[in-house]
C-alpha positions as CSV (number, residue, x, y, z in Angstrom):
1,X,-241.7,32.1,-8.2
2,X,-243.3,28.8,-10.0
3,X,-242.9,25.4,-8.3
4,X,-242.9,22.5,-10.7
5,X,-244.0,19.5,-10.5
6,X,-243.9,16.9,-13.0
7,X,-244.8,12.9,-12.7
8,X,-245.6,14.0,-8.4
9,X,-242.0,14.6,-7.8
10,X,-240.8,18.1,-7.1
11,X,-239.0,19.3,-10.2
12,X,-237.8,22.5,-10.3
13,X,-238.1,26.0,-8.6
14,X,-238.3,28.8,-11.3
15,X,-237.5,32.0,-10.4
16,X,-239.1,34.8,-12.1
17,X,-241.0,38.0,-11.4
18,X,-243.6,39.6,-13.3
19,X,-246.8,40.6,-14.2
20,X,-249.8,38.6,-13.4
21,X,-250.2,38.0,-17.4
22,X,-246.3,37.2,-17.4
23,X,-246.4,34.7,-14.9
24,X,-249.7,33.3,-16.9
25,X,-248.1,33.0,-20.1
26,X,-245.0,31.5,-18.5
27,X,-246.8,28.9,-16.6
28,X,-248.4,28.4,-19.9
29,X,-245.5,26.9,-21.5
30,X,-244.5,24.6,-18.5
31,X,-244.6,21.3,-18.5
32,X,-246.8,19.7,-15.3
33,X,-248.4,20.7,-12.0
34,X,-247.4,24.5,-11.3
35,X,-248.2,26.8,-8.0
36,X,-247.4,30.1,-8.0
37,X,-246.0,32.2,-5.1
38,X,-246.4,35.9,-4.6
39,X,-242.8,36.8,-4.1
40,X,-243.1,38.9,-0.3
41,X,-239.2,40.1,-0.1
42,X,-236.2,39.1,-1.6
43,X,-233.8,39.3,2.0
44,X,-230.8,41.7,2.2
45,X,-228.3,41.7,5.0
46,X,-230.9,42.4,7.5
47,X,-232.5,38.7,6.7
48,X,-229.8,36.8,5.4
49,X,-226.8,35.9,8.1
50,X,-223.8,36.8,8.1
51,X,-222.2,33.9,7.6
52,X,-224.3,30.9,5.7
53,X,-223.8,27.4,7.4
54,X,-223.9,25.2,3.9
55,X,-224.2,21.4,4.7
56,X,-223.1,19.4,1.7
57,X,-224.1,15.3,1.9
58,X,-224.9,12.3,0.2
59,X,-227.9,9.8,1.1
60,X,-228.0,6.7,0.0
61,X,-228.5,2.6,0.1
62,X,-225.6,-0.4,-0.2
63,X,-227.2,-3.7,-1.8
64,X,-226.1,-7.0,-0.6
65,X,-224.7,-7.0,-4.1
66,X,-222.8,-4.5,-3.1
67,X,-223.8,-1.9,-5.3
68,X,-224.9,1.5,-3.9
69,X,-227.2,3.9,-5.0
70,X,-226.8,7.7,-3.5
71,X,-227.7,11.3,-4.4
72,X,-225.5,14.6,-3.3
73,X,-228.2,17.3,-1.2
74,X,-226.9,21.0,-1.2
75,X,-228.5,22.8,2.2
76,X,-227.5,26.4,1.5
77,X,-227.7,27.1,5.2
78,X,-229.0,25.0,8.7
79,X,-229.7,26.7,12.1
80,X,-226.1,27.2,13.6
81,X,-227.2,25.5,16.7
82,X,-227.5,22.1,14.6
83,X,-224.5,19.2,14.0
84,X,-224.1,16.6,11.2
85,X,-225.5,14.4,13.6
86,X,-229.5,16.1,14.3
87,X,-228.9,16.4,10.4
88,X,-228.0,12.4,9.8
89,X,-231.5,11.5,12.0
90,X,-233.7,13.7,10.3
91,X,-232.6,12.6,6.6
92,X,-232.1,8.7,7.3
93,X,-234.8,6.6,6.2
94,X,-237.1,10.0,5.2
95,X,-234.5,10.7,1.8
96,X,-235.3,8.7,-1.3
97,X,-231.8,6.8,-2.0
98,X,-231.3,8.4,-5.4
99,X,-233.1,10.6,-7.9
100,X,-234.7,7.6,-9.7
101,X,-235.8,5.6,-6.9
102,X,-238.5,5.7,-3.8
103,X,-236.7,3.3,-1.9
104,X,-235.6,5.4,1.3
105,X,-231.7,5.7,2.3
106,X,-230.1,4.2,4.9
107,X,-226.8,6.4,5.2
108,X,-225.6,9.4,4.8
109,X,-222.0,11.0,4.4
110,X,-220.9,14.6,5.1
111,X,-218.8,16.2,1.9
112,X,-217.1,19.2,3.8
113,X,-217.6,21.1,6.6
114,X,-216.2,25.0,6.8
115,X,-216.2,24.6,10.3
116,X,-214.0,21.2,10.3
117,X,-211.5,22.6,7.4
């Protein structure tokens, strides 16, 4: 796996395997700061739960002008044990509002919830 970095913002995650000369001459073409991980394991029902608790939310800031600036975050699973609430305190005012911006966010808003549904 190659974690890309461009402009000191995570980027993107590739996901390839390969050769050590394959993961060379695709790192050669890629744009940025890469690191390269040694993939261990790729999981199977013995490491992966049973059921995945997905948290779907936005972050973001409203201006006085009242104009808001958010971004959606995809969790593919948290720990089973933790609400929307633990999830709200960690994120608020540590999240950047938006993609484009450093400023950090000052809400955030649950999209769906299996559980709720």
């Amino acid at each position: 796996m190659i974690k890309q970095k461009i402009g000191g913002r995570n980027v993107n995650t590739v996901s390839a395997s390969g050769s050590v000369a394959d993961m060379t001459a695709l790192g050669s073409i890629l744009e940025g700061e890469l690191t390269f991980y040694e993939l261990k394991f790729e999981g199977g029902t013995s490491a992966n739960p049973s059921v995945l608790n997905a948290k779907k939310f936005s972050v973001g800031k409203k201006y006085l002008s009242g104009q808001r600036k958010s971004a959606s975050v995809s969790i593919p699973h948290v720990k089973p044990t933790k609400s929307f609430a633990e999830i709200q305190t960690a994120v608020i005012g540590q999240f950047d509002e938006s993609f484009d911006s450093l400023t950090k966010c000052e809400y955030s808003n649950l999209f769906y919830d299996k559980k709720e549904a």
